[in-house]
C-alpha positions in Angstrom: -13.9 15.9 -5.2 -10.8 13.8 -5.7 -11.7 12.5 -9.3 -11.7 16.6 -10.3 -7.7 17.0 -9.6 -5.0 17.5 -12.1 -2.2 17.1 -10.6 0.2 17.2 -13.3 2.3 14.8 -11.1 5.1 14.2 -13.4 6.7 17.7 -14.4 6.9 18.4 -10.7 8.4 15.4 -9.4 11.3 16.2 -11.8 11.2 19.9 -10.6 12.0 18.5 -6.9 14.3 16.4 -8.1 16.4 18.9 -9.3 16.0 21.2 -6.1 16.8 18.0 -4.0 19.2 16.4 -6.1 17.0 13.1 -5.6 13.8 11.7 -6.1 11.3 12.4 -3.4 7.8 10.7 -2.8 5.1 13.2 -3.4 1.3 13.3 -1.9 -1.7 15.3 -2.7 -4.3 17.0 0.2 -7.4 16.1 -1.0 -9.1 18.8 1.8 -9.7 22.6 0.7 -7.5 25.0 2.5 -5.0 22.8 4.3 -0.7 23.9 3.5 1.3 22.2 2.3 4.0 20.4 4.5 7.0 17.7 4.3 6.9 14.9 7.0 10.9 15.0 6.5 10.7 12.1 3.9 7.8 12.9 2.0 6.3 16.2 0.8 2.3 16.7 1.1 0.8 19.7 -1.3 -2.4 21.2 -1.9 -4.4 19.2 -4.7 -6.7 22.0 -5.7 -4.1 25.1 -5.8 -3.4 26.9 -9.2 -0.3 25.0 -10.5 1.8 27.6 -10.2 1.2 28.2 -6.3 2.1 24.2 -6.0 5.3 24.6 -7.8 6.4 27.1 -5.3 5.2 25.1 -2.4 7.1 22.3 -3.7 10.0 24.1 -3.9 10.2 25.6 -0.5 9.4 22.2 1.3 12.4 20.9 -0.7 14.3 23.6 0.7 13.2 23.4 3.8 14.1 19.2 3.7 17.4 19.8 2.1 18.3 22.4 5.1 18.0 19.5 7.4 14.9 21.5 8.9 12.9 18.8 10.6 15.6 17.7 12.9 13.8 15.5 15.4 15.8 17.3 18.5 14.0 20.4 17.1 10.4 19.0 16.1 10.6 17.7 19.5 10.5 21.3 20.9 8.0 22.6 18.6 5.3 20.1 19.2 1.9 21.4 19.9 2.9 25.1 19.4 1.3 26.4 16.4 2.7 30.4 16.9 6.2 28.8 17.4 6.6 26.6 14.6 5.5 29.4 12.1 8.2 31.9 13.8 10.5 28.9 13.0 9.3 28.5 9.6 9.7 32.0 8.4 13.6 31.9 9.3 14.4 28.6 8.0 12.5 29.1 4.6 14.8 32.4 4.9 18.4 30.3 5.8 17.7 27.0 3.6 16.8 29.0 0.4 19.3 31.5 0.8 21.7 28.3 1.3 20.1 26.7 -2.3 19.8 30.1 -4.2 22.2 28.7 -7.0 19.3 26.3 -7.7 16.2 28.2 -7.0 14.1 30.7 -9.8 15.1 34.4 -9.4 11.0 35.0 -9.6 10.9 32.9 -6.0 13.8 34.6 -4.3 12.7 37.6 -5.0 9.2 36.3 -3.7 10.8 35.7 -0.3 12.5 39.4 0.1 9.2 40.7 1.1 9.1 38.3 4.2 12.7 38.4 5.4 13.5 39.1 8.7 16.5 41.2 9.6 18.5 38.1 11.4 20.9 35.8 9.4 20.6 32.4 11.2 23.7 30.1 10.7 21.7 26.9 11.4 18.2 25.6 12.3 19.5 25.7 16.1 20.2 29.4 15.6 16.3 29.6 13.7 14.5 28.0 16.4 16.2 30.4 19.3 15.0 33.1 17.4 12.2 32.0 17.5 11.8 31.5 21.0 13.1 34.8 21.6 10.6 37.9 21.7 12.2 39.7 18.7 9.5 40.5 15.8 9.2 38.4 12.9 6.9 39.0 9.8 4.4 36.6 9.4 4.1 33.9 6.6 2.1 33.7 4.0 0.4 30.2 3.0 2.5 29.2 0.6 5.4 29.2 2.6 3.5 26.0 3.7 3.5 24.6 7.1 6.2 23.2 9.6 4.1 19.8 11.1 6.0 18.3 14.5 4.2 15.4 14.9 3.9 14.5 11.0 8.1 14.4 11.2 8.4 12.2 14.6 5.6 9.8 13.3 7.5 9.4 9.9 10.7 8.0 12.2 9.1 6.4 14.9 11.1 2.9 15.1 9.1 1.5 18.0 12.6 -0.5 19.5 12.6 -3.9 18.5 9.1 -4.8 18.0 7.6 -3.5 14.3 5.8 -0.1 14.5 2.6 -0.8 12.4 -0.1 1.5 11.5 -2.5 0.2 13.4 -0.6 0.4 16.5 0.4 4.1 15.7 -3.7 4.8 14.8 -4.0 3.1 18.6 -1.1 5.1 19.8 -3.1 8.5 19.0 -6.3 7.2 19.5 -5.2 6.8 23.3 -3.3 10.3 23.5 -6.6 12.1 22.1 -8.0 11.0 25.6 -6.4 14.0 26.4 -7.1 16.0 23.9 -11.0 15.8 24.5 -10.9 16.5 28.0 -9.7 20.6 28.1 -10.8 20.9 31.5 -8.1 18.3 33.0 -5.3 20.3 34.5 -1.7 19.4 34.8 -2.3 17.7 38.3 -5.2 15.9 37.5 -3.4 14.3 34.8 -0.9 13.2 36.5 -2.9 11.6 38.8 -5.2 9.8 35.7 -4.6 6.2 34.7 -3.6 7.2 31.4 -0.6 9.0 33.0 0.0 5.6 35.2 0.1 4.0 32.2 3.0 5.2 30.7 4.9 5.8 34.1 4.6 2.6 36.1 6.8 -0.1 36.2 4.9 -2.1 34.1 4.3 -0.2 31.8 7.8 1.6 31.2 9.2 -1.3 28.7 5.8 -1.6 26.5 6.2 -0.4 23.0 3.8 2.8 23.8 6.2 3.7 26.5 9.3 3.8 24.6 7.5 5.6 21.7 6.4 8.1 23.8 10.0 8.1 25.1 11.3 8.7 21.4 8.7 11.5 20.9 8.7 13.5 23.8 12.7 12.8 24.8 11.6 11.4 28.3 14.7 10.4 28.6 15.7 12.2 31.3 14.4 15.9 33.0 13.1 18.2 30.6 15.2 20.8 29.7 13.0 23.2 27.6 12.1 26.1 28.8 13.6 24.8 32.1 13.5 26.8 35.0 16.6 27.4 37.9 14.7 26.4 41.0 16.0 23.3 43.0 13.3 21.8 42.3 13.3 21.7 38.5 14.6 18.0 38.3 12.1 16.4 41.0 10.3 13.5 39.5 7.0 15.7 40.4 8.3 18.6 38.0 9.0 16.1 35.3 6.0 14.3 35.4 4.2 17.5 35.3 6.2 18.8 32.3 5.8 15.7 30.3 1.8 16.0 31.3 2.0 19.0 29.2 4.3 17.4 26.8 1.4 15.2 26.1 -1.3 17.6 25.8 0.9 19.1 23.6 1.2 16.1 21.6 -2.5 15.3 21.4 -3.5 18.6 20.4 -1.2 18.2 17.6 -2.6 15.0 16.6 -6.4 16.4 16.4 -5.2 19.1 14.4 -2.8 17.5 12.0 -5.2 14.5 10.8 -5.2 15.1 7.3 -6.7 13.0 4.2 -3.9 13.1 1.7 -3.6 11.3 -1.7 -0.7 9.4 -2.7 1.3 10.7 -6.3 0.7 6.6 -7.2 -2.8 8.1 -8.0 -1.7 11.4 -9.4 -1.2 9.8 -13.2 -3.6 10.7 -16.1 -3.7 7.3 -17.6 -6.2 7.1 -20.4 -8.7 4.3 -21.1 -10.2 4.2 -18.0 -13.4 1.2 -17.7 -16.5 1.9 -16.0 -18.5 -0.8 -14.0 -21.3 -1.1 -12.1 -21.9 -2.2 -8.6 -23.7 -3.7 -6.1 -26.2 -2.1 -3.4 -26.9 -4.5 -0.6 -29.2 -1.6 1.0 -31.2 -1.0 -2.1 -31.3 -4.6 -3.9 -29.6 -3.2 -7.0 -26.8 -2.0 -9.2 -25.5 1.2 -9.2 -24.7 1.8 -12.7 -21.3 3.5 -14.0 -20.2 3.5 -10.3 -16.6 2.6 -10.2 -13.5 4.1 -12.5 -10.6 1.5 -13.1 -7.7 2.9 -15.2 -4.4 0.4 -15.9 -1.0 2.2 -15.2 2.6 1.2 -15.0 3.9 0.3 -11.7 5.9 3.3 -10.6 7.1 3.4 -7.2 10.0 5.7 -6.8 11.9 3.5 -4.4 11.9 -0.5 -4.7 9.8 -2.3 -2.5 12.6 -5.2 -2.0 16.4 -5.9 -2.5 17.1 -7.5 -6.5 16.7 -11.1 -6.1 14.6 -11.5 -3.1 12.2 -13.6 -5.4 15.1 -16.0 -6.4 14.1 -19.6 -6.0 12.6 -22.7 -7.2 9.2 -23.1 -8.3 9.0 -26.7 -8.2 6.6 -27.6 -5.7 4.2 -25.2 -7.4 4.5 -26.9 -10.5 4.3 -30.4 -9.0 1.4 -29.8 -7.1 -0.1 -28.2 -10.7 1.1 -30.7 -13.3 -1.7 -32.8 -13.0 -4.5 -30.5 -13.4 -5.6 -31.6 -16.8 -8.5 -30.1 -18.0 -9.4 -30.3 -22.0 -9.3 -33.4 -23.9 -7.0 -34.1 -26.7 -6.4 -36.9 -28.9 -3.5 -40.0 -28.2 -3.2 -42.0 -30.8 -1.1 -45.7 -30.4 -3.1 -46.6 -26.6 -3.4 -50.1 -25.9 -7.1 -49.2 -25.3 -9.7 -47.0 -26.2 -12.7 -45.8 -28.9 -11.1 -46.1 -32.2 -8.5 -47.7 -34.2 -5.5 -46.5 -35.8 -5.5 -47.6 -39.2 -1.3 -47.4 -40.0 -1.4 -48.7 -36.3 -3.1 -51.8 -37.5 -1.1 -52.5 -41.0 2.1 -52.3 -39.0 0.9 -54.8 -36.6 -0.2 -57.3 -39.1 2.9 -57.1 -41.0 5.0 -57.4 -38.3 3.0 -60.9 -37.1 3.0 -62.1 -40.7 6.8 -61.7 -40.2 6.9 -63.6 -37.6 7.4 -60.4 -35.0 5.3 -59.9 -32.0 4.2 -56.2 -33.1 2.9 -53.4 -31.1 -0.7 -53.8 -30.1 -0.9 -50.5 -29.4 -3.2 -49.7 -32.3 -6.4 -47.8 -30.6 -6.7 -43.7 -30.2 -8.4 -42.3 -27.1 -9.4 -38.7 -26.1 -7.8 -38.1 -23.0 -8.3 -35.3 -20.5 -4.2 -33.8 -20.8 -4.7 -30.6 -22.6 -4.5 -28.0 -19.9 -6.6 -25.1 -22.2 -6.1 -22.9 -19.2 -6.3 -19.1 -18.3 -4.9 -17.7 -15.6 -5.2 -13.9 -14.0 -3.3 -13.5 -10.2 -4.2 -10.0 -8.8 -2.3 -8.7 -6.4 -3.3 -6.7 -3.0 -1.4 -3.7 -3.3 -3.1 -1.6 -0.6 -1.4 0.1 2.0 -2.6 -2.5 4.7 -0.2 -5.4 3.3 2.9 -3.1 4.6 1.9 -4.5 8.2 3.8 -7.0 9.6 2.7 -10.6 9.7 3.6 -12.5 13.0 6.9 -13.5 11.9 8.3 -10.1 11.5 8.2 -10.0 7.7 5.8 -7.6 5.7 2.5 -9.1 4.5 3.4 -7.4 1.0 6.8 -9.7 0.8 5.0 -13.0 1.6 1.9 -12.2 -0.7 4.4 -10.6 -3.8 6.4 -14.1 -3.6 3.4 -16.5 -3.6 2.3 -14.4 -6.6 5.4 -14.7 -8.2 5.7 -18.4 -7.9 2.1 -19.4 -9.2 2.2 -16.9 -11.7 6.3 -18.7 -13.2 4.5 -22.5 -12.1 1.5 -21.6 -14.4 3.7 -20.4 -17.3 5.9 -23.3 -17.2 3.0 -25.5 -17.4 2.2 -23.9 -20.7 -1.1 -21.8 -19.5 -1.4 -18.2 -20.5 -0.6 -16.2 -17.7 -1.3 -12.4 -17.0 -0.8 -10.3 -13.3 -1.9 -7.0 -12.0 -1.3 -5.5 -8.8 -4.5 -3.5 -8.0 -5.4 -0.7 -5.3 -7.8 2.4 -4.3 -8.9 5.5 -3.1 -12.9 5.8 -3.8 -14.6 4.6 -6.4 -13.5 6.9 -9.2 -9.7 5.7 -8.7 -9.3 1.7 -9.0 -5.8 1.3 -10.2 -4.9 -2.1 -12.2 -0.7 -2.0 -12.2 0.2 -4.6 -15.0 3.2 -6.4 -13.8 2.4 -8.5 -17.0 0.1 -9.5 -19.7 -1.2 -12.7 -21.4 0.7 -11.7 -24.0 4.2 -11.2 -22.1 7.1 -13.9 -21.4 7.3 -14.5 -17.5 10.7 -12.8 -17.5 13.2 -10.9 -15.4 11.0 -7.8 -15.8 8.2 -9.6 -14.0 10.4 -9.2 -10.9 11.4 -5.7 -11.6 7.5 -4.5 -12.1 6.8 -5.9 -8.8 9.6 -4.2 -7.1 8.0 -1.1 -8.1 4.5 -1.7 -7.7 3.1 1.3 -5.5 1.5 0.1 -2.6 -1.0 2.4 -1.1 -4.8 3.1 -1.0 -7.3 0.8 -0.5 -9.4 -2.1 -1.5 -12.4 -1.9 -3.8 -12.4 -5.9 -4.2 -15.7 -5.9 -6.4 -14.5 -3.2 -9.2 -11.2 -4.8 -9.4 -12.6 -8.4 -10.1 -15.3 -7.3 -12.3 -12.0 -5.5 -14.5 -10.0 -8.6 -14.2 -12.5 -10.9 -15.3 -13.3 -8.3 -18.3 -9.0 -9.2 -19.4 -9.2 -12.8 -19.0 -12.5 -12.8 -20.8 -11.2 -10.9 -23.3 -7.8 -11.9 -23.6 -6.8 -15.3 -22.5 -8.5 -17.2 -25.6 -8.9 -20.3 -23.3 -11.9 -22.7 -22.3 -11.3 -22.4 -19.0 -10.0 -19.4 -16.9 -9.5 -18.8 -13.2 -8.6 -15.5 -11.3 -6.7 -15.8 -8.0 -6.8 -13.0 -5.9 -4.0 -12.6 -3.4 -5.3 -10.3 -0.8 -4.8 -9.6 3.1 -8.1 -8.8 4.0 -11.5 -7.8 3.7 -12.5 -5.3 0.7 -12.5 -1.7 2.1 -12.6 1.4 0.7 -14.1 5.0 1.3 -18.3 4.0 1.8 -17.0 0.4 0.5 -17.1 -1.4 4.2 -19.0 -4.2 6.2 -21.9 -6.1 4.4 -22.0 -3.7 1.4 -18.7 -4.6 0.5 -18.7 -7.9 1.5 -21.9 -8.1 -1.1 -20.6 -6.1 -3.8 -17.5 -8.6 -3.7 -19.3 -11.7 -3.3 -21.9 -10.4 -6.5 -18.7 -9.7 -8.8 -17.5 -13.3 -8.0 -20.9 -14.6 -9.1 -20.7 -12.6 -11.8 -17.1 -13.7 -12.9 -18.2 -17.2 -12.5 -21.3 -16.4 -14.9 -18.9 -15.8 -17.9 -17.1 -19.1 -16.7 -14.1 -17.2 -14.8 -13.2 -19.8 -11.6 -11.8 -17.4 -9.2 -10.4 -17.9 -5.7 -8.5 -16.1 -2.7 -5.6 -16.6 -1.3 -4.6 -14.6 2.1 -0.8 -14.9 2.7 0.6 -13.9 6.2 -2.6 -12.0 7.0 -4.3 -12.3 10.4 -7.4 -11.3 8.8 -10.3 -13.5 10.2 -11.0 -16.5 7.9 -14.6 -17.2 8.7 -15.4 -13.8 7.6 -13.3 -13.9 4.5 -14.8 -17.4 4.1 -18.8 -16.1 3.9 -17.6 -13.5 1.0 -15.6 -15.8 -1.2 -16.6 -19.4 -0.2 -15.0 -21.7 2.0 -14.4 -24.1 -0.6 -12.4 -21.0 -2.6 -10.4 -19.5 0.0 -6.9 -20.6 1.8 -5.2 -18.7 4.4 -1.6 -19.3 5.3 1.6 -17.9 7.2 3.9 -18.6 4.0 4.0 -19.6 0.3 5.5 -22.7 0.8 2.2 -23.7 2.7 0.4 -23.4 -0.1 1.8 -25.4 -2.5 0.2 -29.0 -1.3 -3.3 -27.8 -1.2 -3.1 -25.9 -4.4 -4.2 -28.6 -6.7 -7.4 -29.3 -5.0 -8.4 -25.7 -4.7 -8.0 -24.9 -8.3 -9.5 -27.8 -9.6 -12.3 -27.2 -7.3 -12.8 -24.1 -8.4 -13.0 -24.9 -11.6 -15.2 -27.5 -11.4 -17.9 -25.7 -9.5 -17.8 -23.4 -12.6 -18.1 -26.0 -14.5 -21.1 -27.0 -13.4 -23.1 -24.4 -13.2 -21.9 -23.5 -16.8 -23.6 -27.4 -18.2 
């Protein structure tokens, strides 16, 4: 389904840009018949809609985010109702394209005349009182889209001081569809459950859930929506009650708001796309012409770090790498070895028939100091390494600067060097973003390619080995060539999980290491378990480690263990 898309990416990101006046992130809805919706940072469309319909969709979400129309005071009182927030959304596509018609097609305002109401709202407070009022409003069509609570207040959830990761967000809902699953459960009764307890006792009322749920549902203090005049509208029984519902509210909106979108970073048409098989653990063989990998530029639309994060010395990655001599060459002038030197030897005898004591350094040895190396680092750049590692800082950060300084230690140390970031979303969209090639000088745009690497997706490990070791085999024109792979994790991907991925990987490094490509993994800040990332690459080819600067003193041994293992197998 997804590999049939054309999305056509390019032409419309420009067309929002000129609506917004900025560049906005863009992601496709790989699902038939869902609408398309903003998050109030990012806008979501349709991928199988005429192109046409999209481009008017795109518009009005622009509109709609330029308005200031997901205001979280607002989102907060359309959560979990549907009929509401598309009473809401008729008048604000109304007041925020009537506020941008300078910059909007005549074809689309005229469009929008046929679903006008007869009220002028001044603002989106004005919008969403008319809304709750019981005057008549035409319905919308699809295109206008859809207004998506939930989708807004997930988008600026901070979590206070602790970081907000996915996975505690996908726990966060996981718990609230508890709710959700159980229609029966009235108000009281939820009250009374442990779930309820959970976010209202004193223990629990300083956990990050708690002051989430605060942010989202304004639990701040008595709920004034829809707030009634008796006495005993602000007793802590009323409140609990109304944020009972608030949280039905807010589970039914989960359940119906999971959608599977697809990030823009996947939208581009990139040509030359390679084809390679893979592994089936189930069936004992290969699946043939499985899995799509297509090289692109990195193009991220905002930078994934400050200029000159990256700054710093690559010393102890070069020290802990000088030494790893691998082809012989020729010395001539040794004071031993398996030939003479013939001028060596004339000098030397004229200087002791002249009465000098000469240089008896007159022999030439082969001596393992040529390095006759190939290197390939490939990069994690799924949307997993944006958690945070226990330190605070991003998994993507720590991985993106140990990348950085092996691939600038490598190319100091005169080996060809190439890098690639790599992610996915199924097996007909492996993306390889070339940050450089064996061809390239390590230079400043290194660092500027890997600020705008797009991170998202997934991680087919076993089609994006099998492509790297296709470029070193066919590009680094060296003896001997090793591929490091700087990942968080296990390989995952859509039906790429457990054992069969863990095979498919394990068969691509075997393979690799057939055409005499070393390779080994490298997980950086990760709390990924190391036994189990361990059985799919080898123990002897895997380090995990809080920092960079960790790995620089076990580096040596690890490459030229690789290496040698290859080695080998190869004699």
């Amino acid at each position: 389904m997804i590999n049939q898309v054309d999305h056509a990416d390019h032409p419309l990101r420009l067309l929002a840009e000129s609506v917004l006046g900025r560049q906005v992130a863009i992601n496709y809805l790989v699902q038939n018949g869902k609408r398309s919706y903003c998050d109030g940072e990012r806008l979501y469309l349709p991928a199988h809609e005429d192109l046409d319909i999209r481009r008017t969709e795109l518009i009005i979400q622009c509109a709609l985010l330029e308005g200031d129309a997901f205001d979280t005071g607002r989102m907060q009182r359309l959560l979990g109702r549907k009929d509401l927030a598309e009473r809401y959304l008729v008048l604000e596509v109304q007041r925020c394209c009537d506020a941008l018609a300078h910059r909007l097609p005549s074809t689309l305002l005229n469009a929008i005349a046929a679903y006008r109401s007869s009220h002028q709202p001044a603002d989106g407070n004005a919008s969403l009182e008319l809304a709750l009022s019981n005057k008549s409003l035409p319905s919308p069509p699809s295109w206008y889209g859809a207004i998506k609570p939930w989708r807004v207040l997930r988008r600026r959830l901070q979590g206070g001081s602790q970081p907000l990761t996915s996975q505690k967000l996908a726990e966060l809902e996981q718990k609230l569809m508890m709710i959700a699953e159980d229609d029966e459960e009235d108000d009281d009764n939820l009250q009374k459950a442990s779930f309820w307890k959970w976010f209202t006792s004193p223990l629990g009322k300083e956990s990050l859930f708690s002051k989430i749920m605060k942010d989202i549902l304004d639990m701040r203090s008595s709920p004034g929506r829809d707030g009634s005049d008796d006495e005993g509208s602000g007793s802590s029984q009323m409140i609990a009650g109304r944020m009972a519902k608030s949280l039905k509210d807010l589970a039914m909106a989960i359940r119906s708001e999971l959608d599977v979108s697809l990030p823009s970073a996947f939208a581009h048409n990139e040509a030359g796309a390679y084809c390679y098989h893979e592994w089936d653990s189930d069936k004992q063989r290969f699946r043939p012409d499985w899995v799509i990998v297509e090289e692109t530029q990195p193009h991220a639309l905002e930078a994934n770090f400050a200029e000159g994060t990256l700054s710093g010395s690559n010393l102890p990655f070069q020290r802990a790498l000088a030494g790893l001599y691998l082809g012989f060459q020729n010395h001539r002038g040794q004071p031993q070895g398996e030939d003479l030197t013939l001028d060596k030897m004339v000098r030397l005898a004229i200087d002791l028939q002249t009465g000098h004591s000469g240089d008896e350094r007159i022999y030439s040895a082969n001596l393992r100091t040529r390095r006759d190396l190939g290197v390939l680092v490939l990069l994690d750049a799924s949307s997993s390494t944006l958690e945070h590692s226990a330190n605070g800082q991003r998994v993507f950060d720590l991985q993106a600067r140990a990348a950085w300084q092996l691939g600038r230690a490598f190319a100091t140390l005169g080996d060809r060097v190439a890098m690639y970031g790599f992610n996915s979303w199924g097996r007909s969209l492996v993306r390889f973003q070339t940050l450089k090639t064996f061809d390239e000088a390590a230079g400043a745009g290194l660092e500027q390619r890997l600020r705008h690497l797009a991170i998202a997706g997934y991680t087919r490990c076993g089609g994006a080995i099998r492509h790297a070791s296709h470029l070193i085999d066919t590009h680094a024109g060296t003896p001997y060539k090793l591929l490091v792979l700087i990942s968080d994790g296990y390989p995952y991907d859509d039906q790429y999980e457990g054992e069969y991925a863990g095979e498919d990987t394990r068969k691509a490094i075997e393979e690799a290491g057939e055409k005499g490509i070393a390779c080994v993994c490298l997980s950086v800040g990760s709390d990924a378990g190391e036994k189990r990332l361990q059985r799919i690459y080898g123990a002897s080819n895997f380090l995990a480690m809080n920092t960079s600067e960790q790995l620089a003193p076990r580096l040596h041994r690890l490459v030229e263990s690789a290496i040698a293992s290859v080695a080998k197998k190869a004699a």
